[in-house]
The first five atom37 places (N, CA, C, CB, O) and aatype in JSON, in Angstrom:
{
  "aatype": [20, 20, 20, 20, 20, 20, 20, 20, 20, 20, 20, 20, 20, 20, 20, 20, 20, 20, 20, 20, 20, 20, 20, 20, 20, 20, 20, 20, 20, 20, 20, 20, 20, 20, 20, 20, 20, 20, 20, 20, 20, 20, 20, 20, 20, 20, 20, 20, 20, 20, 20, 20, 20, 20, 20, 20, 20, 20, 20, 20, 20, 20, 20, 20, 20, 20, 20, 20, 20, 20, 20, 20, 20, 20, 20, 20, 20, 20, 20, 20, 20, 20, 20, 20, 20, 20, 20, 20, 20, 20, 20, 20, 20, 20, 20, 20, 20, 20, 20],
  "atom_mask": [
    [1, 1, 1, 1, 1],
    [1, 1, 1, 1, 1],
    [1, 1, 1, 1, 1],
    [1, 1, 1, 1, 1],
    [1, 1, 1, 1, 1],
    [1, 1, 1, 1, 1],
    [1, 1, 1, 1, 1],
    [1, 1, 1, 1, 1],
    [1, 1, 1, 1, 1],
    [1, 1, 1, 1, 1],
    [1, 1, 1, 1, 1],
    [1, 1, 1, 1, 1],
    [1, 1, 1, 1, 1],
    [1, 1, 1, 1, 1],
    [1, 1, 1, 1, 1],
    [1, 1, 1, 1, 1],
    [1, 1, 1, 1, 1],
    [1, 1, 1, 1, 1],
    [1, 1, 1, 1, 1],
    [1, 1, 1, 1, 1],
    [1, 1, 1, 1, 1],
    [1, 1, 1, 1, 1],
    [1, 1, 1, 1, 1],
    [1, 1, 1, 1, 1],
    [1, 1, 1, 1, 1],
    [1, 1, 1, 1, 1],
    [1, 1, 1, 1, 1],
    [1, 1, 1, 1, 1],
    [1, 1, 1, 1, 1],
    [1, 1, 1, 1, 1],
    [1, 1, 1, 1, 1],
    [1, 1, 1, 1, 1],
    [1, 1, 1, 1, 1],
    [1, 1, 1, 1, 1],
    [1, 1, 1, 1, 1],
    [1, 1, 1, 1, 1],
    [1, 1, 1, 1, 1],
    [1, 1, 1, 1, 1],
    [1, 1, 1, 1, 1],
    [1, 1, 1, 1, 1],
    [1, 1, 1, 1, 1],
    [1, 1, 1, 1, 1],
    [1, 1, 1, 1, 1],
    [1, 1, 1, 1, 1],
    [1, 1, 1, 1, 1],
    [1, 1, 1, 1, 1],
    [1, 1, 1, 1, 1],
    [1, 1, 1, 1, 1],
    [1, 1, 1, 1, 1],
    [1, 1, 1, 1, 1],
    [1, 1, 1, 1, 1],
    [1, 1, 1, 1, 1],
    [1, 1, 1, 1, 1],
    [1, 1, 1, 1, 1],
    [1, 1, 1, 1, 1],
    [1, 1, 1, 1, 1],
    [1, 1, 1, 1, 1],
    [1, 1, 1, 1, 1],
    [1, 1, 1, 1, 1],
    [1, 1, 1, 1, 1],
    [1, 1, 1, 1, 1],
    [1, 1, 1, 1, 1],
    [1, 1, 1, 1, 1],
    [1, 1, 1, 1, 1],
    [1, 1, 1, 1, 1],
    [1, 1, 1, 1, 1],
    [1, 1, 1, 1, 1],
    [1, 1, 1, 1, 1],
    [1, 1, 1, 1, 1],
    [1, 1, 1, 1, 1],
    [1, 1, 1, 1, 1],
    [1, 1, 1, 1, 1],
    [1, 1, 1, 1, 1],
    [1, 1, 1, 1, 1],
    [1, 1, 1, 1, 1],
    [1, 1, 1, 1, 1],
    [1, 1, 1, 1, 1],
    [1, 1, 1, 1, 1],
    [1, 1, 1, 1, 1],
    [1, 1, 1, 1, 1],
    [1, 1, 1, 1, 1],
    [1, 1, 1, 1, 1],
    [1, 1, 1, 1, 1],
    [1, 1, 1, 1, 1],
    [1, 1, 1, 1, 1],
    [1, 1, 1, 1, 1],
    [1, 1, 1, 1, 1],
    [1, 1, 1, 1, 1],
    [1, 1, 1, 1, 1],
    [1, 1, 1, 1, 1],
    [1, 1, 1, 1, 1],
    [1, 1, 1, 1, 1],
    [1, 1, 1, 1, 1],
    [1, 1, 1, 1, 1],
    [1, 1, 1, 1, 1],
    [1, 1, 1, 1, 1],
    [1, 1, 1, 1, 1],
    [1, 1, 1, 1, 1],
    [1, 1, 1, 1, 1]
  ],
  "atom_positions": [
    [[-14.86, 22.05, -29.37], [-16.15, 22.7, -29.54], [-17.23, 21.76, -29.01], [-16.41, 23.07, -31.03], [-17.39, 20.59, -29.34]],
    [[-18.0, 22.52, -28.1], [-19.0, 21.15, -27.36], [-20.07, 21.2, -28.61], [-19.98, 21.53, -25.38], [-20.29, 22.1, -29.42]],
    [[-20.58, 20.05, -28.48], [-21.89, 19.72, -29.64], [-23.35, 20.32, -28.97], [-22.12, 17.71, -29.91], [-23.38, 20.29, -27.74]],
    [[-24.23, 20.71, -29.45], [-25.67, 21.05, -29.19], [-26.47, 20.45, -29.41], [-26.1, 21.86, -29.58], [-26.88, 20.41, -30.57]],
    [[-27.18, 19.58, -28.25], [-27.7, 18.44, -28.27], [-29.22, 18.44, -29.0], [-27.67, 18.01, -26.88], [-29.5, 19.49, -29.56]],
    [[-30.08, 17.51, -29.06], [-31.18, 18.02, -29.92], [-32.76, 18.1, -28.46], [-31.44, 16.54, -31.63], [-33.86, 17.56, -28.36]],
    [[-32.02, 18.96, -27.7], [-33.21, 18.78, -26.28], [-32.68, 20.95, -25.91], [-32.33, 16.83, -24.24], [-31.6, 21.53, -25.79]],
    [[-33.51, 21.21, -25.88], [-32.91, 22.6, -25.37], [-32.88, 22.44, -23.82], [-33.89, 24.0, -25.85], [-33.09, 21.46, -23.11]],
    [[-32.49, 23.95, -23.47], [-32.31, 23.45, -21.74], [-33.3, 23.58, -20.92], [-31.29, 24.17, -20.93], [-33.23, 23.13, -19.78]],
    [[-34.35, 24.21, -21.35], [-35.66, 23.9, -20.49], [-35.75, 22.65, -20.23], [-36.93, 24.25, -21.08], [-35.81, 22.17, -19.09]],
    [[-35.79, 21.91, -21.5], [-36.47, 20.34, -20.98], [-35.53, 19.63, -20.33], [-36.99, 19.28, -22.18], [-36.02, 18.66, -19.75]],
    [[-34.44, 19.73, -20.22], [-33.22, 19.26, -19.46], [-33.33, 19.7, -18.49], [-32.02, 19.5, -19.84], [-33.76, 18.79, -17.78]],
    [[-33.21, 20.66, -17.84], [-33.97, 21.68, -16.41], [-35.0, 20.61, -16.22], [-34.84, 23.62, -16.78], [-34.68, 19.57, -15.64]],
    [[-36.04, 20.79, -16.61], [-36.97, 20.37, -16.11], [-36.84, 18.16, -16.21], [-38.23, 21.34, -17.0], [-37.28, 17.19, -15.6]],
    [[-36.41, 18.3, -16.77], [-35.96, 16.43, -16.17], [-35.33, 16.01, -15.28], [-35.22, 15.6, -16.9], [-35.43, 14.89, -14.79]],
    [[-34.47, 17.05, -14.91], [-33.89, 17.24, -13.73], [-34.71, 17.19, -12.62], [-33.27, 18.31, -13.74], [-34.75, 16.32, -11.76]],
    [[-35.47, 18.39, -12.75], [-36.12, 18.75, -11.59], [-36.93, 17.79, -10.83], [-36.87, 19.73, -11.87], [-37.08, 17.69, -9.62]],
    [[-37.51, 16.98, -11.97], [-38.87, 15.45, -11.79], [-37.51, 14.78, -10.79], [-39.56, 14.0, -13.97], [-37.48, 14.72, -9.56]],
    [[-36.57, 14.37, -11.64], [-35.38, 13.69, -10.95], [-35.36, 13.74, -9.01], [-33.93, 14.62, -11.63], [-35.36, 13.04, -8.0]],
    [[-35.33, 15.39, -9.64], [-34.53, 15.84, -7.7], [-35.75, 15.95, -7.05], [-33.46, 17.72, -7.31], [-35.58, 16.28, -5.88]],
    [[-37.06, 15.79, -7.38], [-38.45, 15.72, -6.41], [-38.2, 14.53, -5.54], [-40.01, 15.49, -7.31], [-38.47, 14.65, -4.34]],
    [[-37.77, 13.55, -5.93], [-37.74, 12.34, -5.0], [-39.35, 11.6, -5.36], [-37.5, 12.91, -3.14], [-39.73, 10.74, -4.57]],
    [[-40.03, 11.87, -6.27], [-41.06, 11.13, -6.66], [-40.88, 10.66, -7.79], [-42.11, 11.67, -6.64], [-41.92, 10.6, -8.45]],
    [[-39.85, 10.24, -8.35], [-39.72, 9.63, -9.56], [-37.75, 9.0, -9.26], [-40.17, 11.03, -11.05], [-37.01, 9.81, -8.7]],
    [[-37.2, 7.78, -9.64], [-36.14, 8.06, -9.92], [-35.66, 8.3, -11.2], [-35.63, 7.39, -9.45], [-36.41, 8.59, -12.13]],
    [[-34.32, 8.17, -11.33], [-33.7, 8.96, -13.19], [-34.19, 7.94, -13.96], [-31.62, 9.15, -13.68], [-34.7, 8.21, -15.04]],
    [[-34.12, 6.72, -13.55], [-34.39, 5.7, -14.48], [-35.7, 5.7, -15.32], [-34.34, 4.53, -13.77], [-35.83, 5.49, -16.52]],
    [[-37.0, 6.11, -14.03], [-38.09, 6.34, -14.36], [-37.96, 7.48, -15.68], [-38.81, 6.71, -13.1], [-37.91, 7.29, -16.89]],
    [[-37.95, 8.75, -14.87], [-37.75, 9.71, -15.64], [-37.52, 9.87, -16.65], [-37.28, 10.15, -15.42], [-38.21, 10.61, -17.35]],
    [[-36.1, 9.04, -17.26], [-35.58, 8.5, -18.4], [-36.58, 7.65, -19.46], [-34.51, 7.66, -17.91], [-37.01, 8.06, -20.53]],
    [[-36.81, 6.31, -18.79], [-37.75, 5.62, -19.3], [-39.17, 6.39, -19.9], [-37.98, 4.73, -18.28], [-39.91, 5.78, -20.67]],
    [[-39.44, 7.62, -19.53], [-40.79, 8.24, -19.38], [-40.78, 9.42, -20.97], [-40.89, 9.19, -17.51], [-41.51, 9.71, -21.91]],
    [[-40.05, 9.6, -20.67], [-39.09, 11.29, -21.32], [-38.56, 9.92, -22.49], [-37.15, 12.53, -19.76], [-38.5, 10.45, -23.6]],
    [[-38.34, 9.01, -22.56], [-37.26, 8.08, -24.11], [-36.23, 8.89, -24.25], [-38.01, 7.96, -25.99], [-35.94, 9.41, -25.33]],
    [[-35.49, 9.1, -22.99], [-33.87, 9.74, -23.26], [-33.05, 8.88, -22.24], [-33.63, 11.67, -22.83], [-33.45, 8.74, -21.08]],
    [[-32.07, 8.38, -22.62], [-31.14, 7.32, -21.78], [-30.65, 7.67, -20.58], [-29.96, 6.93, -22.44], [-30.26, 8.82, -20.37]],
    [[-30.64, 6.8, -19.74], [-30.59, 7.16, -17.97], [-28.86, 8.05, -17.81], [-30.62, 5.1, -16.72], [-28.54, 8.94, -17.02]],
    [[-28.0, 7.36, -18.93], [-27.23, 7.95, -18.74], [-27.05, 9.41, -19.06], [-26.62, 7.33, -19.06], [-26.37, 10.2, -18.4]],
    [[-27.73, 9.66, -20.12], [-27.58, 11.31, -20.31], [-28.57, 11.99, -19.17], [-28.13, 11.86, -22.03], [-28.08, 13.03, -18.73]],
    [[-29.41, 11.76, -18.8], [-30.38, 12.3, -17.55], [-29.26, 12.49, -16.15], [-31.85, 10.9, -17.15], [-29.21, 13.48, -15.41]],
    [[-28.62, 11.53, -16.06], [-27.45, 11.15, -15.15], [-26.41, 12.37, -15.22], [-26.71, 9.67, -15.67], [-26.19, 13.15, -14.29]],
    [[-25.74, 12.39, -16.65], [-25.04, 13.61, -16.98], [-25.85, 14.58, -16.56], [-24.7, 13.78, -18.36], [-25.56, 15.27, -15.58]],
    [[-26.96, 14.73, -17.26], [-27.72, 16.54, -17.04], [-27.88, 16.65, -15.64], [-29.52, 16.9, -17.79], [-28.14, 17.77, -15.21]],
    [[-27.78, 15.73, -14.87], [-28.3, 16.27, -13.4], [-27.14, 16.45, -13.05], [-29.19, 15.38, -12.34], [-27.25, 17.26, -12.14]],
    [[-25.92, 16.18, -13.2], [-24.57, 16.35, -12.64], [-24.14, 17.85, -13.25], [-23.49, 15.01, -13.14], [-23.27, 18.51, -12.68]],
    [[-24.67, 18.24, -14.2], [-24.49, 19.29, -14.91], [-25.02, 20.67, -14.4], [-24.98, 18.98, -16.06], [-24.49, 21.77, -14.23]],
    [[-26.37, 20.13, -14.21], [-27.47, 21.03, -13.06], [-26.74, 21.38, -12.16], [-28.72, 20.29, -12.28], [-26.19, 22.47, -12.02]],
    [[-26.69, 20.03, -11.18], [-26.35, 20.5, -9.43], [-24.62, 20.99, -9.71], [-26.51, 18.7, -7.92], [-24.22, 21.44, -8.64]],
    [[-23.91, 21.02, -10.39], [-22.57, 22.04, -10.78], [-23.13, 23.4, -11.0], [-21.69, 21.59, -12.27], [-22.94, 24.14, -10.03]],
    [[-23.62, 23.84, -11.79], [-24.32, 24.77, -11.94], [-25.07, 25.62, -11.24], [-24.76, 24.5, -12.45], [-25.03, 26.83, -11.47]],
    [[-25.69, 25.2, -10.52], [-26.33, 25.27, -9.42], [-25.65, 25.54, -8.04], [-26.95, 24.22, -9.43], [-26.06, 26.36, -7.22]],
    [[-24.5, 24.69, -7.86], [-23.57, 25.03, -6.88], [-22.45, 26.1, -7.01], [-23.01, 23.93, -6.6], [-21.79, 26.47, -6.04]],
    [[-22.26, 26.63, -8.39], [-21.25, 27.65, -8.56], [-22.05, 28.84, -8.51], [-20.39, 27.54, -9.87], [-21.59, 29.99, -8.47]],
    [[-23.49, 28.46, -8.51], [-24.52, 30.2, -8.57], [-24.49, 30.58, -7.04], [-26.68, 30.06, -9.16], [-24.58, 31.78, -6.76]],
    [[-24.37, 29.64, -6.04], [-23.92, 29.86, -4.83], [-23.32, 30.64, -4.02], [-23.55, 29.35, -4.71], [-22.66, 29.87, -3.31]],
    [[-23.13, 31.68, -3.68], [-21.71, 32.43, -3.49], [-20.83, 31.53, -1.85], [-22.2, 34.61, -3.13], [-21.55, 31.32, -0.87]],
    [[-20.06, 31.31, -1.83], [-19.3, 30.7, -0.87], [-18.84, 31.89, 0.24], [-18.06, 29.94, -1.6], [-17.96, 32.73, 0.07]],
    [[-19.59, 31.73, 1.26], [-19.12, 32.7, 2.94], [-17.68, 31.99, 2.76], [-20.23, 32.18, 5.0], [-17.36, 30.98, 2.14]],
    [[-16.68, 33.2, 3.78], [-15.69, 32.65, 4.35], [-15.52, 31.54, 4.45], [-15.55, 32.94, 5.21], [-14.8, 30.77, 3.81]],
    [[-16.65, 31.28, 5.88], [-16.1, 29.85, 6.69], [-16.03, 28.58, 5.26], [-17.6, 29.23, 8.27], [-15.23, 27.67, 5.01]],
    [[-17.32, 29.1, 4.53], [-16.78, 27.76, 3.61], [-15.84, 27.44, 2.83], [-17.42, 27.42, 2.87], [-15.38, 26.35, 2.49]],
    [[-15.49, 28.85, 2.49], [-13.89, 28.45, 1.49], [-12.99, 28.44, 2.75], [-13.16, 29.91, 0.04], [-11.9, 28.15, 2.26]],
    [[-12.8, 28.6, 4.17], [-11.92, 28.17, 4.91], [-12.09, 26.38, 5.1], [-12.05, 29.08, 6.19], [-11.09, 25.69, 4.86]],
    [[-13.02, 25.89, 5.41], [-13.36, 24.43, 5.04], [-13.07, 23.88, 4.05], [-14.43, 24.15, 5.01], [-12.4, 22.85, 4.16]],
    [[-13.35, 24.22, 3.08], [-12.87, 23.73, 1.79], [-11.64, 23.45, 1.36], [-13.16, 24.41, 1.01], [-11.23, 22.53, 0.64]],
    [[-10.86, 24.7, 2.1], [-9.21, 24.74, 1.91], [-8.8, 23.65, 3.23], [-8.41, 26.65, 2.16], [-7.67, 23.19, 3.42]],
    [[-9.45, 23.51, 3.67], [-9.0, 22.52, 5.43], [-8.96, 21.4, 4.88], [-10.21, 22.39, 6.99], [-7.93, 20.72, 4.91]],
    [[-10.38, 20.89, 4.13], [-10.73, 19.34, 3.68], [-9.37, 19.41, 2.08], [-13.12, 19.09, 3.09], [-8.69, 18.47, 1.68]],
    [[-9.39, 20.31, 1.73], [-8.38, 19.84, 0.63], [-6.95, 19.45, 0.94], [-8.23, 20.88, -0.33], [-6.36, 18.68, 0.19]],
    [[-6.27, 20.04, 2.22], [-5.16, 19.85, 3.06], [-5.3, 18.5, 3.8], [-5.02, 21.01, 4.03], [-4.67, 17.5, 3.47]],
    [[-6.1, 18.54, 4.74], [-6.38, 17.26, 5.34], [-6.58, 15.98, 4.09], [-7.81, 17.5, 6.3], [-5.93, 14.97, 4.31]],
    [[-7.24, 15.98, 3.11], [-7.11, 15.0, 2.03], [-5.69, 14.9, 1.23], [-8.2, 15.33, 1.05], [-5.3, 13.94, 0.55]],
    [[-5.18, 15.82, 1.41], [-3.51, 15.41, 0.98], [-2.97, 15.27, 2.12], [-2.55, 16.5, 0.13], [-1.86, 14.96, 1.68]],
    [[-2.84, 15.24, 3.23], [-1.85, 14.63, 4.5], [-2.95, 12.7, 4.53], [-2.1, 16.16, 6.71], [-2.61, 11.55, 4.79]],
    [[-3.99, 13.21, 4.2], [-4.25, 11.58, 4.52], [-3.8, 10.57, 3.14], [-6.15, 11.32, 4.85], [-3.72, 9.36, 3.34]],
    [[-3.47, 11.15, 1.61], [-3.14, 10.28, 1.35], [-1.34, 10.05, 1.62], [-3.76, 10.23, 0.18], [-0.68, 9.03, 1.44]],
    [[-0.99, 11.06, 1.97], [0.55, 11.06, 2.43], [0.72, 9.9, 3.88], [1.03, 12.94, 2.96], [1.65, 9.14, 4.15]],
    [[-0.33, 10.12, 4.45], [-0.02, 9.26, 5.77], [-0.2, 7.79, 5.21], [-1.16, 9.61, 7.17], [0.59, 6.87, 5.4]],
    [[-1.41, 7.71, 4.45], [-1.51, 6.3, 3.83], [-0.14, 5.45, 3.14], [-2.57, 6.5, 2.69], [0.27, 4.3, 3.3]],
    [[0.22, 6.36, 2.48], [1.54, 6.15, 1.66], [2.89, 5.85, 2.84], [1.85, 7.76, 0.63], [3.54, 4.8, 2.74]],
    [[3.11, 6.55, 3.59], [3.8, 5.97, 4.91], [3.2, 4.39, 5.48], [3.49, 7.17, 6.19], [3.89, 3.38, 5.55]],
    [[1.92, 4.5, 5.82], [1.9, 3.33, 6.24], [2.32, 1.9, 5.7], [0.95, 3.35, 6.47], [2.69, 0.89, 6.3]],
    [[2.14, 2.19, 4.33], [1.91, 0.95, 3.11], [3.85, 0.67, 3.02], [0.87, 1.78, 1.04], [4.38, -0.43, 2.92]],
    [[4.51, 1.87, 3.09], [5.94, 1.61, 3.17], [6.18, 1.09, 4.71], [6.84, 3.03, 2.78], [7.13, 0.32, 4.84]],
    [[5.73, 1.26, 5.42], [6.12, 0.85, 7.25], [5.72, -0.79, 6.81], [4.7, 1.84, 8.99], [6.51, -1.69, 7.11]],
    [[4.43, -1.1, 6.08], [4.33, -2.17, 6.32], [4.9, -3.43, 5.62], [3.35, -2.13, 6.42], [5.04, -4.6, 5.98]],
    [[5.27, -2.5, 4.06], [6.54, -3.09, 3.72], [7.52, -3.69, 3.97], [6.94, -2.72, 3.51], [7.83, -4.81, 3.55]],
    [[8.22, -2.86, 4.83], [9.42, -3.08, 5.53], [9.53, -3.78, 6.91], [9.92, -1.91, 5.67], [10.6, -4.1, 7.43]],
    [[8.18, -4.02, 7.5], [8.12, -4.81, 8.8], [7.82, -6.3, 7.99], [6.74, -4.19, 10.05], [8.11, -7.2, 8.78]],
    [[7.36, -6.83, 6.77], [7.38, -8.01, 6.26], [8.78, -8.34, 5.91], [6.5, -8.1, 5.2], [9.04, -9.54, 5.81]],
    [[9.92, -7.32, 5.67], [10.65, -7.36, 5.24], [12.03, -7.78, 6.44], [10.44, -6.28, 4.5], [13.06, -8.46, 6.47]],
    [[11.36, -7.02, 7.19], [11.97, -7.49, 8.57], [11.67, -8.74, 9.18], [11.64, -6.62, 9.55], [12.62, -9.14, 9.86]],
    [[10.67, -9.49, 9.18], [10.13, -10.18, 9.87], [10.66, -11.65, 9.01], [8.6, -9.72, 10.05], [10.94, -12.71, 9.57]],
    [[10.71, -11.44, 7.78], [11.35, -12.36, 6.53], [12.75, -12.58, 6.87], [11.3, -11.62, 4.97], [13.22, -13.69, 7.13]],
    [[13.49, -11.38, 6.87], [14.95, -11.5, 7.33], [14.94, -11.98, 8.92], [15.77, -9.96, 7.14], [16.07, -12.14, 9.36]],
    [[14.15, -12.16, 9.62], [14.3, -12.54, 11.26], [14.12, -14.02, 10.98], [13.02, -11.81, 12.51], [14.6, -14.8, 11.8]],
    [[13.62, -14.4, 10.15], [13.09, -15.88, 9.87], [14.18, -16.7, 9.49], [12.0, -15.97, 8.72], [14.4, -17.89, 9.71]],
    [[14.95, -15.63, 8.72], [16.45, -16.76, 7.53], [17.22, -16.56, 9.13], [17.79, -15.59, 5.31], [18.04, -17.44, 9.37]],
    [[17.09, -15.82, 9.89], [18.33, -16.3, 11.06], [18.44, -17.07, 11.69], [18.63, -15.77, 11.92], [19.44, -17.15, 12.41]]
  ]
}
């Protein structure tokens, strides 16, 4: 059960918003408002989620999305190959040494 904080969401909205003007940073904001940079930190991460799911996503972007999620699993698969290739060429190069 999430807890209900003692700030409703206007004023959270709107601390945000000072935030994302680019005329203040969170810290300020925080410091200004006497609410800790880290929860300002949370609420803006909370916002721009929010904010990005009110979005509706065209095609091309859920075709991108599905591209970058594929391409980010072949790159950590390729990584994982390399780290074993390079394994085994120390391993080789060790055994060329005892001969």
């Amino acid at each position: 059960m999430k807890r209900k904080g003692k700030y409703s969401d206007e004023f959270r909205d709107e601390a945000v918003k000072r935030c994302l003007s680019g005329s203040f940073t969170i810290k300020e904001v925080a410091d200004s408002l006497g609410v800790s940079y880290y929860v300002l930190r949370q609420w803006k991460k909370e916002f721009m989620a929010k904010k990005e799911s009110q979005i509706p996503k065209t095609d091309k972007q859920l075709k991108e999305s599905e591209e970058l999620r594929k391409l980010r699993k072949e790159n950590l698969k390729l990584k994982e190959q390399v780290l074993i290739l390079k394994k085994f060429s120390a391993m080789f190069v060790s055994e060329k040494d005892f001969d």
